[in-house]
N, CA, C and O atoms as CSV, one atom per row, in Angstrom:
chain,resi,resn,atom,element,x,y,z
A,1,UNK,N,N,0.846,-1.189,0.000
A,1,UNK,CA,C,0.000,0.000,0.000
A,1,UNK,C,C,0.887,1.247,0.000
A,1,UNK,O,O,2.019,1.478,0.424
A,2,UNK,N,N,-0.006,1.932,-0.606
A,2,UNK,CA,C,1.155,3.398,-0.770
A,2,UNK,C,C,1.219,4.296,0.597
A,2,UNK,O,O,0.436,4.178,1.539
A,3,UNK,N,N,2.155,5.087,0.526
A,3,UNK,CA,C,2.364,6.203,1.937
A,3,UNK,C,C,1.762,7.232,1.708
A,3,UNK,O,O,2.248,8.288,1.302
A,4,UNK,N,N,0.274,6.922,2.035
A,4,UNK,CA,C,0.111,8.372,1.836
A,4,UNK,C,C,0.516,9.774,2.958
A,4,UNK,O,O,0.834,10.939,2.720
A,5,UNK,N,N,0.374,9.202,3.909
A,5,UNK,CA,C,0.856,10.613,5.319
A,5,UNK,C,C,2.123,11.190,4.314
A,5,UNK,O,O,2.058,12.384,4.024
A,6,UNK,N,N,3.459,10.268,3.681
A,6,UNK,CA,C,4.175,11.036,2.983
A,6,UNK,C,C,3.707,11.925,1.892
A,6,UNK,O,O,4.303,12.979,1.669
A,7,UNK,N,N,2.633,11.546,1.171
A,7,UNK,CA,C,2.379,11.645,0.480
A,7,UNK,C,C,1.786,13.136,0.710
A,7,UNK,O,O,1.946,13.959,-0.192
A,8,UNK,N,N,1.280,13.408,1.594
A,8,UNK,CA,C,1.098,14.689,1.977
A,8,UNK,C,C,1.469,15.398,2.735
A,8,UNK,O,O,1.078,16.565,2.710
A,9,UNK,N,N,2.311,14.976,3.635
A,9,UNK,CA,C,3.512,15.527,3.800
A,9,UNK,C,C,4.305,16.554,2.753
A,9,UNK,O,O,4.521,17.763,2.829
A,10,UNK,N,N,4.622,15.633,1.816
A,10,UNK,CA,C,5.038,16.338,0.565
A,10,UNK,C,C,4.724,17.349,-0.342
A,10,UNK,O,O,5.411,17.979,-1.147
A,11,UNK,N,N,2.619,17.389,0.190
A,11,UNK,CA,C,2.310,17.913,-0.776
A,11,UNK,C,C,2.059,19.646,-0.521
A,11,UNK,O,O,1.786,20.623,-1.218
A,12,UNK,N,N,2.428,19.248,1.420
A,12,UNK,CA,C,1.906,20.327,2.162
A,12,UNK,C,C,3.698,21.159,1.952
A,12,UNK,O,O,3.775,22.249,2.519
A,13,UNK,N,N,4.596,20.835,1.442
A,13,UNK,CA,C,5.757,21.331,1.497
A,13,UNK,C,C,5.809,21.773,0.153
A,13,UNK,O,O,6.796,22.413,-0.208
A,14,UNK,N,N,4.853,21.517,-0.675
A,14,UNK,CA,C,4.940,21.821,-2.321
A,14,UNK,C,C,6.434,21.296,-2.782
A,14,UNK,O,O,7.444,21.880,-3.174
A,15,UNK,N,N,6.104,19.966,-2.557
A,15,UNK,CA,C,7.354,18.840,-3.416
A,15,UNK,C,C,6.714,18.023,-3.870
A,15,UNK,O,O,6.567,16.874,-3.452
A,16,UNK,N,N,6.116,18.661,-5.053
A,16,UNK,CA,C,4.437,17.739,-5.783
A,16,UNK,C,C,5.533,16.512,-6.396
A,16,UNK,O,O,5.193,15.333,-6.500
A,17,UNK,N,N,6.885,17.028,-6.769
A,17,UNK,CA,C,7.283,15.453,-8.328
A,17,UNK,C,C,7.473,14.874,-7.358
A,17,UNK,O,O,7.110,13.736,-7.655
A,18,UNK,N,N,7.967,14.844,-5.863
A,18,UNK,CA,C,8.180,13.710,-4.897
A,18,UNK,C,C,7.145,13.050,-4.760
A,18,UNK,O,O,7.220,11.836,-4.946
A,19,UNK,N,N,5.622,13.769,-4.324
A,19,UNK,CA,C,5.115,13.262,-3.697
A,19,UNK,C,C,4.074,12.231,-5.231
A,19,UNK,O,O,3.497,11.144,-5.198
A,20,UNK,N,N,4.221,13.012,-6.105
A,20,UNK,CA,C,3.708,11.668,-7.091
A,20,UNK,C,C,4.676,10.797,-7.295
A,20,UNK,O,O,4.209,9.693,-7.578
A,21,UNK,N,N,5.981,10.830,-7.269
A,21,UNK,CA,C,7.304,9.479,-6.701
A,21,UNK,C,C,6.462,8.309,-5.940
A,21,UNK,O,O,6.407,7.150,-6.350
A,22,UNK,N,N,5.690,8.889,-4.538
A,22,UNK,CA,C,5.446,7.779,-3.911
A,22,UNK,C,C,4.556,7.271,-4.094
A,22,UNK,O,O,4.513,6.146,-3.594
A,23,UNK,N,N,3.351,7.716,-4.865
A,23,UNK,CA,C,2.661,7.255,-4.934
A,23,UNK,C,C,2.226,6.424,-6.289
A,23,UNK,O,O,1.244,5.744,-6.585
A,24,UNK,N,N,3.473,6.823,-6.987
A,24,UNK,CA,C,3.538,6.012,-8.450
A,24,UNK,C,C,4.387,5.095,-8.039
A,24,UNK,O,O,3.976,4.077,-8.595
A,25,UNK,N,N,5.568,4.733,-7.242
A,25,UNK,CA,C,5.804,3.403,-6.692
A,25,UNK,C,C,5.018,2.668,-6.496
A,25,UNK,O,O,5.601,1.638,-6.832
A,26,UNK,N,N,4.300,2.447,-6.262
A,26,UNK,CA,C,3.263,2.006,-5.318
A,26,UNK,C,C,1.859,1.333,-6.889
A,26,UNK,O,O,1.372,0.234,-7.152
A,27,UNK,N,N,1.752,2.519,-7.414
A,27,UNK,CA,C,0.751,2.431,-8.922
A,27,UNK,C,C,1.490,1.087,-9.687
A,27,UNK,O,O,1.005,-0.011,-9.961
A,28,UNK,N,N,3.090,1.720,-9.955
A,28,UNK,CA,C,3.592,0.425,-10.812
A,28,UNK,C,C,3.314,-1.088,-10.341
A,28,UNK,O,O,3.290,-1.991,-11.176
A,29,UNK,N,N,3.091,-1.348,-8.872
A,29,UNK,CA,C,2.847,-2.833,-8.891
A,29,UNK,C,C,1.485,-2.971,-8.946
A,29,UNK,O,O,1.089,-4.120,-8.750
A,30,UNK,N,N,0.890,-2.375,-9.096
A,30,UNK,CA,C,-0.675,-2.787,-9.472
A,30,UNK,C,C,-1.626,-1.774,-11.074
A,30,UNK,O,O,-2.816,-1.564,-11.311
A,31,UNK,N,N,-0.861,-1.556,-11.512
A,31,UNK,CA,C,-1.361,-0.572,-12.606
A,31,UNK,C,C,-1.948,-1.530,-13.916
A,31,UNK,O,O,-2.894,-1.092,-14.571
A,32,UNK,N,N,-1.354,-2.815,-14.246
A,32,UNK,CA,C,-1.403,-3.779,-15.062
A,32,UNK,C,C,-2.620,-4.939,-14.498
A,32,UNK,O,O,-3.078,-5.753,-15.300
A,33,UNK,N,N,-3.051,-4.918,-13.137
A,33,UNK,CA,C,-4.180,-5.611,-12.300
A,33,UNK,C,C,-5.101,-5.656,-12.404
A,33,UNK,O,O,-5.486,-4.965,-13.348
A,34,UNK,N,N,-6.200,-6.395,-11.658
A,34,UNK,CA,C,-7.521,-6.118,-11.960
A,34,UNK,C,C,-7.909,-5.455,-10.486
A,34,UNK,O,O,-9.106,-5.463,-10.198
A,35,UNK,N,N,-7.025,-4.913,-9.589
A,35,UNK,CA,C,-6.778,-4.301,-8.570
A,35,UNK,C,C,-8.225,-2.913,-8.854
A,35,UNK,O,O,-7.836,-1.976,-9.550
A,36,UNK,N,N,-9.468,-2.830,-8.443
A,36,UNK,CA,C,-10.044,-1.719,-8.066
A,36,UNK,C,C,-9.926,-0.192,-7.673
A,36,UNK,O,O,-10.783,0.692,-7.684
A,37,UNK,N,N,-8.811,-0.170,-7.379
A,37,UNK,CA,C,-8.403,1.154,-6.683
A,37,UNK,C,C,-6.887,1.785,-7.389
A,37,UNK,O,O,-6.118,2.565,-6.828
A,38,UNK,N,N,-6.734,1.192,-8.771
A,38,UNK,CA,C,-5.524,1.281,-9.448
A,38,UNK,C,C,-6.055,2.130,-10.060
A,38,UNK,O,O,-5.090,2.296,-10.807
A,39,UNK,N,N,-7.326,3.404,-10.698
A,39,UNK,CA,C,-7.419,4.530,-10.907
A,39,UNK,C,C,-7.631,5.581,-9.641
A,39,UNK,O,O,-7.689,6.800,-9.803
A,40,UNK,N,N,-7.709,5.100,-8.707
A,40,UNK,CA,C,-7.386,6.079,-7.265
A,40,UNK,C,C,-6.444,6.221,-7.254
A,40,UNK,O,O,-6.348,7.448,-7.277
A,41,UNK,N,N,-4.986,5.611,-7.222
A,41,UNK,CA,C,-3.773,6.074,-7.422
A,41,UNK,C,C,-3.553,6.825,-8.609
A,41,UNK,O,O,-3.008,7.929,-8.604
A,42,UNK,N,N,-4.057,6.121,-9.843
A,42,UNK,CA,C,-3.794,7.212,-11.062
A,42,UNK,C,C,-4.320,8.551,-10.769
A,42,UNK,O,O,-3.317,9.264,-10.799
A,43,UNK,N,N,-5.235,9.216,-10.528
A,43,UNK,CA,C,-5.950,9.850,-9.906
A,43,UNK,C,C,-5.324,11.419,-8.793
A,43,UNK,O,O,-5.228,12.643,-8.881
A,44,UNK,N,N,-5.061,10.361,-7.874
A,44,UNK,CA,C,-3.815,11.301,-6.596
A,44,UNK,C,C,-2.907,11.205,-7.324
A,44,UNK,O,O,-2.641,12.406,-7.275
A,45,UNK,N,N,-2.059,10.759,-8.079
A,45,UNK,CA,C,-0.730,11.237,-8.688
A,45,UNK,C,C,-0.920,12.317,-10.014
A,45,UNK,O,O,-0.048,13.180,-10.121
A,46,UNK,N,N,-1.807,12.302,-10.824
A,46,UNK,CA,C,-2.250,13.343,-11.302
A,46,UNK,C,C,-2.355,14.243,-10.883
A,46,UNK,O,O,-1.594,15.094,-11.343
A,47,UNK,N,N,-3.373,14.730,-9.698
A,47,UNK,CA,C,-3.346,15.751,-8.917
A,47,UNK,C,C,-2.089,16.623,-8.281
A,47,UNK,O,O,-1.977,17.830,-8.067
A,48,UNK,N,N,-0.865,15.103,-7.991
A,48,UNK,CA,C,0.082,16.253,-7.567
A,48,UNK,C,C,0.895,16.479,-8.687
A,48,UNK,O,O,1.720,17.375,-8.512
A,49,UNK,N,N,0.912,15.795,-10.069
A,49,UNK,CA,C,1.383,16.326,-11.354
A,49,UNK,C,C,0.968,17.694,-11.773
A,49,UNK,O,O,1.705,18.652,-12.003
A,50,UNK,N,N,-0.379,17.630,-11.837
A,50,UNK,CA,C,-0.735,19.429,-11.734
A,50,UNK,C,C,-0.322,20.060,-10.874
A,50,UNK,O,O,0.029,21.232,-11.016
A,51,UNK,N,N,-0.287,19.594,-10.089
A,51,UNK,CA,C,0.335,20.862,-8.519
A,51,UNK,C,C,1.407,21.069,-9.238
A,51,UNK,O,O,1.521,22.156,-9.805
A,52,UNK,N,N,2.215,20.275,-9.342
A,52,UNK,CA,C,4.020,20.552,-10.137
A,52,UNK,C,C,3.953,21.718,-11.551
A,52,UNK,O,O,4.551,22.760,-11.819
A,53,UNK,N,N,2.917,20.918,-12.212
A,53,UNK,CA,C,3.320,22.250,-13.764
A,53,UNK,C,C,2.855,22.945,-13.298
A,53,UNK,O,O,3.544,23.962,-13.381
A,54,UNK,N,N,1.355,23.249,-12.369
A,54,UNK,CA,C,1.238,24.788,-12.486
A,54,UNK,C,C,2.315,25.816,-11.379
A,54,UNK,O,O,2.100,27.021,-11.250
A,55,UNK,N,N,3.673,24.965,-10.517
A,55,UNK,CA,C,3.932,25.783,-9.724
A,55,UNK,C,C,5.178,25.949,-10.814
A,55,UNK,O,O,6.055,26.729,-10.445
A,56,UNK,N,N,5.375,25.291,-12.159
A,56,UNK,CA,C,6.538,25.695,-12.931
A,56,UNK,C,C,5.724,26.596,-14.090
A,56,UNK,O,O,6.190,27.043,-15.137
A,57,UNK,N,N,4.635,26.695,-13.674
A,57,UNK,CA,C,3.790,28.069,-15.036
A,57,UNK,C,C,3.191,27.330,-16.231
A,57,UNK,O,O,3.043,27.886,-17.319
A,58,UNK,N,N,2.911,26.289,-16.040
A,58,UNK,CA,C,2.704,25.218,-17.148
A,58,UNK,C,C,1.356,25.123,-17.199
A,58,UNK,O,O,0.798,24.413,-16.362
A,59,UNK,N,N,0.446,25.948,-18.368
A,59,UNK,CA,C,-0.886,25.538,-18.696
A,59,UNK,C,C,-1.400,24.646,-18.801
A,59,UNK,O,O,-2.619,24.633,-18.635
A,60,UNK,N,N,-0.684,23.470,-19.132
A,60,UNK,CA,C,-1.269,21.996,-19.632
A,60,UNK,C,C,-1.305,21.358,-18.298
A,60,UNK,O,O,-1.048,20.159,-18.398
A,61,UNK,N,N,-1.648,21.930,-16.472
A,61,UNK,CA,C,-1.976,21.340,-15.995
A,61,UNK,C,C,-3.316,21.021,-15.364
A,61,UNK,O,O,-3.658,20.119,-14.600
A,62,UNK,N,N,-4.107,22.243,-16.028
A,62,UNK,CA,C,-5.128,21.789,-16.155
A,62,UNK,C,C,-5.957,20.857,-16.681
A,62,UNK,O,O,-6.992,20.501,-16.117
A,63,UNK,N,N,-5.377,20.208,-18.279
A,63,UNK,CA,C,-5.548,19.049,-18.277
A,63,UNK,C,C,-5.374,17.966,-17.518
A,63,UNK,O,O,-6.211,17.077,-17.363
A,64,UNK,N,N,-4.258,18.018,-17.016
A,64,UNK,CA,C,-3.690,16.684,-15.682
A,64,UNK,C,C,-4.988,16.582,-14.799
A,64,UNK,O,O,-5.786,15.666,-14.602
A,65,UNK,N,N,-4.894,17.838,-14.357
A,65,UNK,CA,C,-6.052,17.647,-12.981
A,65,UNK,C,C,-7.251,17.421,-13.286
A,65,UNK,O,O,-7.964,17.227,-12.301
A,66,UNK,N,N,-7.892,17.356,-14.533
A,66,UNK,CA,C,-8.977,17.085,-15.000
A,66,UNK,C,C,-9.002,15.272,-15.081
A,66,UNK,O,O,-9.923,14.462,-15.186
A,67,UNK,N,N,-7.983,15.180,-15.009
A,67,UNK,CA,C,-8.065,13.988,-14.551
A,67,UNK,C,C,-8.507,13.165,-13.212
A,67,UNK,O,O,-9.136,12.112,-13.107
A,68,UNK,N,N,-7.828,14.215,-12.017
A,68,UNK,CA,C,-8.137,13.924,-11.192
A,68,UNK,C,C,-9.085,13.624,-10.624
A,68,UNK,O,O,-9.460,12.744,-9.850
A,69,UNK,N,N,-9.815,15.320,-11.575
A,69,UNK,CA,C,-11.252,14.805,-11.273
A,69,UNK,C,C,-12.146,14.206,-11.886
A,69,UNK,O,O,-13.319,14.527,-12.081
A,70,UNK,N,N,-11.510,13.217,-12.228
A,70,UNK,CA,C,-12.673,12.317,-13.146
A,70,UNK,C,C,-12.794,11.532,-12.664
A,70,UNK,O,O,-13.924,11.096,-12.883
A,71,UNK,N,N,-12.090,10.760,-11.811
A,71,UNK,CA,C,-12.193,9.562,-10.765
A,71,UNK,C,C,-12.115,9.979,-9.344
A,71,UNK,O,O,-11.311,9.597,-8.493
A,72,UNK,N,N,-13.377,11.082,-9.199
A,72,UNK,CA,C,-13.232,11.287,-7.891
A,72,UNK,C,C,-14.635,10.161,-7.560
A,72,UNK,O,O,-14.509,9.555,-6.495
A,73,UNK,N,N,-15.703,9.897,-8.226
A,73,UNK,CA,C,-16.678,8.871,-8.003
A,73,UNK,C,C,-16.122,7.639,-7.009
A,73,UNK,O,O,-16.664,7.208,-5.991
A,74,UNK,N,N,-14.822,7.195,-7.651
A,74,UNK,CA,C,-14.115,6.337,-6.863
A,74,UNK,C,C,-13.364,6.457,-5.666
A,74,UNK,O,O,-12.831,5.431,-5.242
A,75,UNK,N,N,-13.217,7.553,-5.023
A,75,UNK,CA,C,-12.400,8.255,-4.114
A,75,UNK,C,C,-13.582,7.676,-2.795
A,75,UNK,O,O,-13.339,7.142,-1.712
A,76,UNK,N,N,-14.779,8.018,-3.384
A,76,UNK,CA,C,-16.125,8.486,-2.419
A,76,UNK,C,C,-16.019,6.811,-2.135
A,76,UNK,O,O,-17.042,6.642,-1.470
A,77,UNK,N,N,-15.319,5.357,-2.262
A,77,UNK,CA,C,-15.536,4.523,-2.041
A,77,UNK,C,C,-15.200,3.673,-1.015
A,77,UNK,O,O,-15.500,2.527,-0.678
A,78,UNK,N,N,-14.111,5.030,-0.396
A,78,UNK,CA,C,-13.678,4.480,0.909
A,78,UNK,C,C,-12.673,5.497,1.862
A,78,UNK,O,O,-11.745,6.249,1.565
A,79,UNK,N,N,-13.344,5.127,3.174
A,79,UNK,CA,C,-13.012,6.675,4.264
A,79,UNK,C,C,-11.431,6.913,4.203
A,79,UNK,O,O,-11.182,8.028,4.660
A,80,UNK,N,N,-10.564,6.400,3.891
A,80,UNK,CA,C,-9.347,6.565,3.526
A,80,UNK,C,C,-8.621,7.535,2.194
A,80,UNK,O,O,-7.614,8.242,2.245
A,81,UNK,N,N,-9.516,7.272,1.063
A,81,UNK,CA,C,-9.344,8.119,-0.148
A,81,UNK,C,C,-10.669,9.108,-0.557
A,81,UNK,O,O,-10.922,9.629,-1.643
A,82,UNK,N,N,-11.346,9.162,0.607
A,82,UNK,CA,C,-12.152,10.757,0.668
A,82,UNK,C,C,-11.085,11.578,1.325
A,82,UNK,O,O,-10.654,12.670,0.954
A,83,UNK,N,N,-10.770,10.939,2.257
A,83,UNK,CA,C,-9.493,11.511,2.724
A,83,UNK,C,C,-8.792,12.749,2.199
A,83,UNK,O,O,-8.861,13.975,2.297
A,84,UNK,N,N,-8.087,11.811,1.592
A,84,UNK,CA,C,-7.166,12.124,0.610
A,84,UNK,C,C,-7.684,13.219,-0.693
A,84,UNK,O,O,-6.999,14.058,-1.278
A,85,UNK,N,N,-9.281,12.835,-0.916
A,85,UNK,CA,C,-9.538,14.071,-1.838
A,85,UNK,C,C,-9.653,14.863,-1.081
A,85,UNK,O,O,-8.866,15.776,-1.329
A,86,UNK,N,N,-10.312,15.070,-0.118
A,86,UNK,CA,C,-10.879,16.369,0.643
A,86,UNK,C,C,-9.263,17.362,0.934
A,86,UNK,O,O,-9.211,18.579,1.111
A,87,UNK,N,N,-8.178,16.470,0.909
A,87,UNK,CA,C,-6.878,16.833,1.101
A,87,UNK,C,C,-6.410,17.808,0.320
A,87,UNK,O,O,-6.047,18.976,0.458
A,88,UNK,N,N,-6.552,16.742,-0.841
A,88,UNK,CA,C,-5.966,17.639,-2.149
A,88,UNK,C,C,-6.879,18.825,-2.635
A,88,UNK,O,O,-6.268,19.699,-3.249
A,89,UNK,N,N,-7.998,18.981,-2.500
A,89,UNK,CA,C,-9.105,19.701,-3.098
A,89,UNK,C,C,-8.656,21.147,-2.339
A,89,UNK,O,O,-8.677,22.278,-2.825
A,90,UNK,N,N,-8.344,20.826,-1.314
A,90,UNK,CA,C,-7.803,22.521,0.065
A,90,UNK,C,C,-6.273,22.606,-0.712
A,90,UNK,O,O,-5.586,23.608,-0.510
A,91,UNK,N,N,-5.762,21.500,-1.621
A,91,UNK,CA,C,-4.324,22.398,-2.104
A,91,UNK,C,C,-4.804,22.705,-3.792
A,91,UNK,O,O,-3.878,23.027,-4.535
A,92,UNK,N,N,-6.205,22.615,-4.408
A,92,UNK,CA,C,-6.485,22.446,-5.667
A,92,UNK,C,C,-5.376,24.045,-6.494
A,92,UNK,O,O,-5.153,25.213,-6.176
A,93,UNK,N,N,-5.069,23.303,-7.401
A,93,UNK,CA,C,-4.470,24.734,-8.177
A,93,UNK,C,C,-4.793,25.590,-8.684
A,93,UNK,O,O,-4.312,26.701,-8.907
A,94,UNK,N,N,-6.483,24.650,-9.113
A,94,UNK,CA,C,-7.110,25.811,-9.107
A,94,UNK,C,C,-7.400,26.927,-8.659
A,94,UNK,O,O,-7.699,27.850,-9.417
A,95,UNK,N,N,-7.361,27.083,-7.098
A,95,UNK,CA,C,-7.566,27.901,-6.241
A,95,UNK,C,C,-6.812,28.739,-5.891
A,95,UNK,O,O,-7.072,29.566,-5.018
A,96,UNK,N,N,-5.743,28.661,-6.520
A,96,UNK,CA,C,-4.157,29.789,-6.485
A,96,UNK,C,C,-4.296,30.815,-7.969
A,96,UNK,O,O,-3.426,31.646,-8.229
């Protein structure tokens, strides 16, 4: 299972390429699976991919995060990765 406390840890320090590091470790052993929750990770690592281009000025991260939110349906599937959205949504980039 992935780290997430690092994971936001990281994200609260704005070290978004780290903190999608850990959580794409974690994606690679189950990304190829029939693993359920392998677009929840795609998902949170997107999110902190946008955090990253838009803190390097990069328009195209609004595409990224549109990702994010496309599998937030799946987030809502368990008290651990509401979590985690309700997390990211208070660092959305949008909101900067």
């Amino acid at each position: 299972m992935a780290n997430f406390e690092l994971f936001k840890e990281l994200i609260i320090k704005e070290k978004f390429y780290e903190a999608h590091e850990v959580l794409e470790e974690y994606w690679h052993t189950i990304r190829k699976s029939d693993n359920p929750y392998k677009n929840v990770y795609r998902g949170f690592i997107n999110a902190a991919v946008a955090m990253e281009l838009k803190k390097r000025g990069r328009n195209n991260y609004l595409k990224v995060w549109a990702t994010y939110e496309k599998y937030k349906p799946l987030y809502l599937k368990k008290k651990q990765f509401r979590e985690i959205m309700y997390f990211l949504d208070r660092y959305s980039p949008l909101k900067k």
